[in-house]
Structure formats: C-alpha cells, structure tokens
N, C-alpha and C positions, 0 to 999 in steps of 0.2 A: 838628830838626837841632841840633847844639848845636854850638859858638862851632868848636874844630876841622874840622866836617863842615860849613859856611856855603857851600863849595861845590858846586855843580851837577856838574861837573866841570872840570876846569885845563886848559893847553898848558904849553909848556914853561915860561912866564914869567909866563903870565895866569891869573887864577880868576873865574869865569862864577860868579854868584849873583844870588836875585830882587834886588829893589829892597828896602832900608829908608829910614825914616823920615831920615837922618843924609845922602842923598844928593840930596837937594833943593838942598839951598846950591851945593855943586858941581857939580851937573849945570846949574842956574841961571847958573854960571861962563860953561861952556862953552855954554849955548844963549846966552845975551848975546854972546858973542864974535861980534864982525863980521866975523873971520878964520874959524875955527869954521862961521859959519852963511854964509859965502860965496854957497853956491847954493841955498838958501834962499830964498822972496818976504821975509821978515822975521824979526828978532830974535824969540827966544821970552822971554814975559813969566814972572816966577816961577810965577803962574797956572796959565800953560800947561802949563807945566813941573812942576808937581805933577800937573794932569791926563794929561800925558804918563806919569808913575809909575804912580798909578792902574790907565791901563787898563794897561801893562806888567804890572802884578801879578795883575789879572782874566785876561788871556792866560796868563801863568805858570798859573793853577791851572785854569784850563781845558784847557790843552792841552800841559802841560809844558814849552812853551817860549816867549822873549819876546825882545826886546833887552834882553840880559842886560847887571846891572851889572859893570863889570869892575875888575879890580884887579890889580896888580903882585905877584907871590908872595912879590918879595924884600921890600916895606917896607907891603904891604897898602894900596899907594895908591891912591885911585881915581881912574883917568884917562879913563872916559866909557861908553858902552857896543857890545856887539857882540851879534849875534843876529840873532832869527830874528824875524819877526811877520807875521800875516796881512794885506794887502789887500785891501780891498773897492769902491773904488772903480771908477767904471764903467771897463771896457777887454773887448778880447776876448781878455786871458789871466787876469781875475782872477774869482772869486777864488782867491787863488793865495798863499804863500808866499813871501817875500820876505825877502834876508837884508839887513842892514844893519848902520853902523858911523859912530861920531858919538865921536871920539877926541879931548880937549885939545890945543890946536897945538905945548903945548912937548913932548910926547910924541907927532909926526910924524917921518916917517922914520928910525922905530926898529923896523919890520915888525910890529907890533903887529897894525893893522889886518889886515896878512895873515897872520896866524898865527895871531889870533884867530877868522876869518872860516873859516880852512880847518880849524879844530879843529870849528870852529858846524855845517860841511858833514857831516863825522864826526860829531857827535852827531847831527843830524838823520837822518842814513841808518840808523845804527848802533840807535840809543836811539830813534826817534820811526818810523822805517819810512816815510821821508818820501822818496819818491823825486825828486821835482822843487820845485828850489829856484832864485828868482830874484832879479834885482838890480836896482835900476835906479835912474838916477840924470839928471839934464836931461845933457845933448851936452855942455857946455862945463866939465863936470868931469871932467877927464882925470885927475884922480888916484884917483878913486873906478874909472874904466873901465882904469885899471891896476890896481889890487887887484882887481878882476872876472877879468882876465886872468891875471893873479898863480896865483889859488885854482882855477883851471881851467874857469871858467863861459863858455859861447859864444855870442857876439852873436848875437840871434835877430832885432834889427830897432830904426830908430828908430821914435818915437811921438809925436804929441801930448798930451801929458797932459792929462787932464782939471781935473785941479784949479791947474794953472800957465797954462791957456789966455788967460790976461788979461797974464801976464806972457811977453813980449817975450824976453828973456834967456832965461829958463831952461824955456818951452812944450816944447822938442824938447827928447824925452829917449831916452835907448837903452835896450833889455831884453836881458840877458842870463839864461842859465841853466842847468843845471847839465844835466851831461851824459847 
C-alpha cells in the first residue's frame, strides 16, 4: 500500500487503517485516560497497549479486519480506534465478532463513533460476508448502548461477563447485535 492508499477504506470524515509503529504513544494517551477508560476494571499500561497493537495487526492479516486505527480525513489525526475483532472468551454467543470503539474524549460527541461504527457494519457485510456482528459493553455505559442503538444493532440480552465477574460495577453487561 503506499502513503496515498494507507486506507482500508473511509466514511465521510474517517479513514480506517492497520496499526503502525507511530500509534503506540497515542493510543497510550487514550488508554491512560481515566475519562477514556471509564468502564474499564483499569487503566492500560503502555505495555498493554503495544500488546493490544500487536494482536490488532495479527487479526488484520488473518482475517482482514481489526479495531481499526482511525483518523480524521481533514488533518490525518489520530483519534483512537473503531472496528471489528473477534471474541473468545467463554459465553454462549461467542465466539463471535464483536464491533467496538475506544475514541479520545476531546473528539466525543462529534458522531465519530457512529459514523465510524456504521461504515465498520458496511464493510463487514459488504467486503468480509460477515453476517452477524455484535457489541457489547458492562449496563452502566449508556453511551456506548446509544451508538449500539444509533447503528441499528438490537438488544439481545444482559449478561454476566466472564472476565468482570470480580468487579462489582461493571459484571452486568448488555449484548446487542446486528440484525
């Protein structure tokens, strides 16, 4: 791919590309953010956050698609990511596809999230023949189960998550999914 062709494909305002090397520091921004990581059990360490890359990029070349990096088309900024990735953790819908979105707070409510989420639905059906795509996020993040609602995905149920079971706050979680 060369520097013009970088992306995967756009929406109106966004461009979807794998991860490089240059996006560690600022995704590190945004996973430190205590606003950011809200419903989260904890901050993500720079660490993590490389490993978080990583497999993003192993997913990319395995399977075309990842929580893609995103960027602003007018000044090529990068404001966090959207996409798609697989789940494996134990439940009785996985495993399963899962879309997701992890945006810097001073680029919230500027529909990002939902523009970007509802392009991610489009490529997945269109470009990957993915027919069921879902979301999911702990109960008490009402703004993540409005962009679910937003892009047209429909509550299939809450849940206890497996891997927040210790945490108190954020164990129940909703599943939605795509129609």
């Amino acid at each position: 791919m060369t520097k013009e062709q970088k992306y995967i494909f756009t929406s109106t305002r966004l461009g979807f590309r794998n991860w490089e090397e240059k996006d560690v520091e600022e995704l590190y921004k945004i996973n430190s953010d205590s606003r950011v990581m809200e419903f989260f059990p904890t901050l993500l360490t720079k660490n993590q956050t490389i490993e978080f890359i990583e497999k993003m990029k192993i997913q990319f070349k395995k399977n075309g698609f990842c929580y893609f990096a995103v960027e602003k088309l007018e000044n090529k900024e990068f404001i966090g990511f959207i996409g798609l990735s697989e789940q494996n953790y134990e439940a009785d819908f996985t495993q399963c596809i899962d879309i997701g979105w992890r945006i810097k707070c001073n680029e919230w409510n500027q529909g990002f999230a939902t523009e970007g989420a509802k392009r991610c639905l489009e490529y997945a059906e269109k470009n990957l023949n993915i027919d069921k795509v879902y979301s999911i996020a702990p109960k008490i993040n009402i703004k993540s189960e409005a962009v679910m609602k937003k892009i047209g995905l429909e509550k299939v149920k809450e849940f206890e998550h497996p891997l927040l079971r210790d945490d108190e706050r954020l164990k129940t979680c909703i599943l939605y999914q795509s129609k």
